[in-house]
C-alpha atoms as a printed R data frame, in Angstrom:
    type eleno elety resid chain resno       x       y      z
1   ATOM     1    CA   UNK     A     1 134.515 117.965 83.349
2   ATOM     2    CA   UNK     A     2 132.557 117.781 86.720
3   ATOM     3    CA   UNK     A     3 130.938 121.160 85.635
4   ATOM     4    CA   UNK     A     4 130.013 119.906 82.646
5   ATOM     5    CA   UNK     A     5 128.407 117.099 83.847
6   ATOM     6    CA   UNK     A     6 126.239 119.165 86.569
7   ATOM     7    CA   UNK     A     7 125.272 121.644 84.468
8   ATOM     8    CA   UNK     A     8 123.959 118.585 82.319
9   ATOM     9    CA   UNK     A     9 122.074 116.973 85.640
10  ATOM    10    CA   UNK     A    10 120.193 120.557 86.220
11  ATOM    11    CA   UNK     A    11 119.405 121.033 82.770
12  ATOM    12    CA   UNK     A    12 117.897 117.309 82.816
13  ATOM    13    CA   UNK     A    13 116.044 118.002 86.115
14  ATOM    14    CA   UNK     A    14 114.567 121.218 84.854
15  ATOM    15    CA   UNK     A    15 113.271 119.906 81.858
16  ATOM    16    CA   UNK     A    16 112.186 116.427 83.478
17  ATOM    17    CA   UNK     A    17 110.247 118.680 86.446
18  ATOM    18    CA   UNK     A    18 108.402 120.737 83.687
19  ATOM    19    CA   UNK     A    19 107.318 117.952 81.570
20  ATOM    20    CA   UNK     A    20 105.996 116.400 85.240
21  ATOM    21    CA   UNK     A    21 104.173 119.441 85.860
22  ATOM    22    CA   UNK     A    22 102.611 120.000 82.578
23  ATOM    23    CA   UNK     A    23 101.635 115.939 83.130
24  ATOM    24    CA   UNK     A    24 100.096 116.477 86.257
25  ATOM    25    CA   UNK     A    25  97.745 118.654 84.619
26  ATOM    26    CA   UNK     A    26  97.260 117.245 81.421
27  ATOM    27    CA   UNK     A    27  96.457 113.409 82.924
28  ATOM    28    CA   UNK     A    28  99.380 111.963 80.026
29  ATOM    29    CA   UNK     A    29 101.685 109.380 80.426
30  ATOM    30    CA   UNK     A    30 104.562 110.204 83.251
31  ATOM    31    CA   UNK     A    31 107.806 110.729 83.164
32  ATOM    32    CA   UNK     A    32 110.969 108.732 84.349
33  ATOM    33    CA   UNK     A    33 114.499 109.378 84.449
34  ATOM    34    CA   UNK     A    34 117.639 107.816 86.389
35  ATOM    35    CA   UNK     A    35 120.575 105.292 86.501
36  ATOM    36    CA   UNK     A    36 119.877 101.785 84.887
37  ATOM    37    CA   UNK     A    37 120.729  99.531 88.470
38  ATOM    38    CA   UNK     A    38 119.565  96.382 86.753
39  ATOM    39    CA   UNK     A    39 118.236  94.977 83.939
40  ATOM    40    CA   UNK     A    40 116.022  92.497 85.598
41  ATOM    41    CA   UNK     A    41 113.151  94.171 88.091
42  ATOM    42    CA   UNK     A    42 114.684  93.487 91.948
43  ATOM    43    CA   UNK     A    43 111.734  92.286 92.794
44  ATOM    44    CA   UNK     A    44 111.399  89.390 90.021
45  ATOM    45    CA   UNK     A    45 114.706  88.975 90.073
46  ATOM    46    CA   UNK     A    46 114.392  88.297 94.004
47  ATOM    47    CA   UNK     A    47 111.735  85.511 93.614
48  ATOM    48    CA   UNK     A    48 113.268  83.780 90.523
49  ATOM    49    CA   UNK     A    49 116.442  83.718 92.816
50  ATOM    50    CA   UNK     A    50 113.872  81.518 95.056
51  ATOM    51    CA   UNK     A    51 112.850  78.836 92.622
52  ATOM    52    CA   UNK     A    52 109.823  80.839 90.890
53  ATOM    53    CA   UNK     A    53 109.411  81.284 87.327
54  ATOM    54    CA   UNK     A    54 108.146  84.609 86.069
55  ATOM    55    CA   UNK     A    55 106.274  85.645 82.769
56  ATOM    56    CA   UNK     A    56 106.894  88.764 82.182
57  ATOM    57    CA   UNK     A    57 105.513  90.142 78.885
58  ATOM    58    CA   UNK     A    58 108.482  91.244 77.662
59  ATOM    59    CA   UNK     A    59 111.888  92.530 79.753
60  ATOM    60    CA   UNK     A    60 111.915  94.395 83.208
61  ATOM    61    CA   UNK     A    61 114.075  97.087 84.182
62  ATOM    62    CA   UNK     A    62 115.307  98.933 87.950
63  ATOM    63    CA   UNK     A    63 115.853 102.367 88.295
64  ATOM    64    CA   UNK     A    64 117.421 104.265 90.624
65  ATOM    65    CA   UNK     A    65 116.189 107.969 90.438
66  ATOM    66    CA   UNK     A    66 115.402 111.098 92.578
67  ATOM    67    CA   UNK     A    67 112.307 108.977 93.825
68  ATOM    68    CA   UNK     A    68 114.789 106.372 94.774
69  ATOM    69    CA   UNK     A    69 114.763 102.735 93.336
70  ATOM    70    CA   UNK     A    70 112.214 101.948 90.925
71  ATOM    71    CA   UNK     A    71 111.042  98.878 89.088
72  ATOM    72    CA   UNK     A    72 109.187  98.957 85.657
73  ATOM    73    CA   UNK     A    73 108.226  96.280 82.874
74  ATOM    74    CA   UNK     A    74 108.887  97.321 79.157
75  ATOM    75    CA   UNK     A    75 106.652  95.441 76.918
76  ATOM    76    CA   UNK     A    76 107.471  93.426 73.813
77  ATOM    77    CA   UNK     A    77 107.602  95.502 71.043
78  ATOM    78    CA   UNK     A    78 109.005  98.404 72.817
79  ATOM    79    CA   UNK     A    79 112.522  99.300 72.310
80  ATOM    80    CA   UNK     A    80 115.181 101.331 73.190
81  ATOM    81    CA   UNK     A    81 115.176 104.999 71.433
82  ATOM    82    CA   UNK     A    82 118.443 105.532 71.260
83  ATOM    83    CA   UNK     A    83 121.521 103.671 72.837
84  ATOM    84    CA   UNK     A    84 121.788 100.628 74.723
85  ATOM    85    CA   UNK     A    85 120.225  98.707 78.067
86  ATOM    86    CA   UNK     A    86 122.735  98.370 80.417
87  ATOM    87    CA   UNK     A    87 123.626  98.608 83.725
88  ATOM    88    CA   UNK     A    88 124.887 101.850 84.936
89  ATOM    89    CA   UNK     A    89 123.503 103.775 81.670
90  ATOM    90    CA   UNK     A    90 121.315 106.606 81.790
91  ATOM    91    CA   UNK     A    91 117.744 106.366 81.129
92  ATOM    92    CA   UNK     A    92 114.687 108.776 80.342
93  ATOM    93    CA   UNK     A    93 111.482 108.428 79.361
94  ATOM    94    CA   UNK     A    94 107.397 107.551 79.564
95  ATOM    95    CA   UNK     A    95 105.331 105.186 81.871
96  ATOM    96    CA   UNK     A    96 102.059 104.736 81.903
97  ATOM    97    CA   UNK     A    97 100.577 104.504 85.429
98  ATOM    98    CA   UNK     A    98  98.287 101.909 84.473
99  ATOM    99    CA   UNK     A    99 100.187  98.561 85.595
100 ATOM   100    CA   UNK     A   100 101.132  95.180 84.544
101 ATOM   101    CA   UNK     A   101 100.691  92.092 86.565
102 ATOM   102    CA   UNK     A   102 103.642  89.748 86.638
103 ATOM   103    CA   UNK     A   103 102.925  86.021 88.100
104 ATOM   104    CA   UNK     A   104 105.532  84.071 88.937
105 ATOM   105    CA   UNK     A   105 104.720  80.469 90.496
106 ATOM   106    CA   UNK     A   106 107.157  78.151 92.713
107 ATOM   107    CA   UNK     A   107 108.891  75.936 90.902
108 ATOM   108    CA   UNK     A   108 108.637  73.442 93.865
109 ATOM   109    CA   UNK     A   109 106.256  71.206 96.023
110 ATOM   110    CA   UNK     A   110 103.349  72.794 96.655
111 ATOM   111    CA   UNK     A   111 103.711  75.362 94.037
112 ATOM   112    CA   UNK     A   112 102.137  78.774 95.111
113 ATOM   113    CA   UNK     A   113 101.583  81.991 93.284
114 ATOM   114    CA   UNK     A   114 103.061  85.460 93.781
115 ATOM   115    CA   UNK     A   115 102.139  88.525 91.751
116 ATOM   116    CA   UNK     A   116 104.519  91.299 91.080
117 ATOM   117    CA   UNK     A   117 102.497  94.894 89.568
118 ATOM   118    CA   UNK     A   118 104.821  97.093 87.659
119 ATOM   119    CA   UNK     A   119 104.658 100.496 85.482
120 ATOM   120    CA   UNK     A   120 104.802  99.829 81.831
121 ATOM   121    CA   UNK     A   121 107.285 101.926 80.165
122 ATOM   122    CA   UNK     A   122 106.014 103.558 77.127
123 ATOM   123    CA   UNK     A   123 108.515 105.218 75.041
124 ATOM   124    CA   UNK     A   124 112.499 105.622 76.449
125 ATOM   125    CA   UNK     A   125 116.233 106.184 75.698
126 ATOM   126    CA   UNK     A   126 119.289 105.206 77.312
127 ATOM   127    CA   UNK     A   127 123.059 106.308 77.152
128 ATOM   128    CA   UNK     A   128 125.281 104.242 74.993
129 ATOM   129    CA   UNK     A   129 128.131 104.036 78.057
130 ATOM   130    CA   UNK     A   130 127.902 102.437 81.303
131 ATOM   131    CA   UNK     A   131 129.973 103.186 84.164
């Protein structure tokens, strides 16, 4: 079973390191793939634990992949190819490297500001089960 799951991981790699190389070179959207670690960006997820609420235009996600830990915001409107977002399931697909602003303001006395800039995921899939 092991085997079959490695065998799986290179072929995923391969593929996901071709499609980043053809990228490169033709300026497209870039590619993404990893283990869902949260549904909720750490970083917003780290200030509304503070008392700030965030807008976020639609849902965030965190990723861990081979770049390590990665946050990105999927927009309204963009859904889920195939399977289910949850924590723990695999995930591939598109970002675009132009970003989205996030603003979250302090729900207390004085209320400030903070900004949060993601990747906006264009086009994705996820595994159906967690682990």
């Amino acid at each position: 079973m092991l085997k079959i799951f490695t065998r799986v991981g290179l072929v995923m790699l391969i593929i996901l390191f071709s499609f980043e190389i053809v990228n490169a070179y033709s300026g497209a959207s870039q590619l993404f793939a990893g283990r869902i670690i949260n549904t909720k960006a750490t970083e917003i997820q780290s200030l509304e634990s503070a008392n700030y609420k965030c807008n976020v235009p639609g849902s965030s996600i965190t990723i861990r992949s081979y770049k390590g830990p990665t946050s990105y915001v999927i927009p309204s409107g963009t859904t889920a190819k195939t399977g289910t977002v949850a924590s723990g399931n695999l995930i591939m697909g598109k970002y675009t490297s132009s970003a989205s602003t996030v603003t979250c303001i302090y729900q207390g006395y004085p209320p400030t500001t903070q900004t949060v800039t993601l990747s906006k995921i264009t086009l994705f899939g996820a595994s159906g089960g967690g682990r």
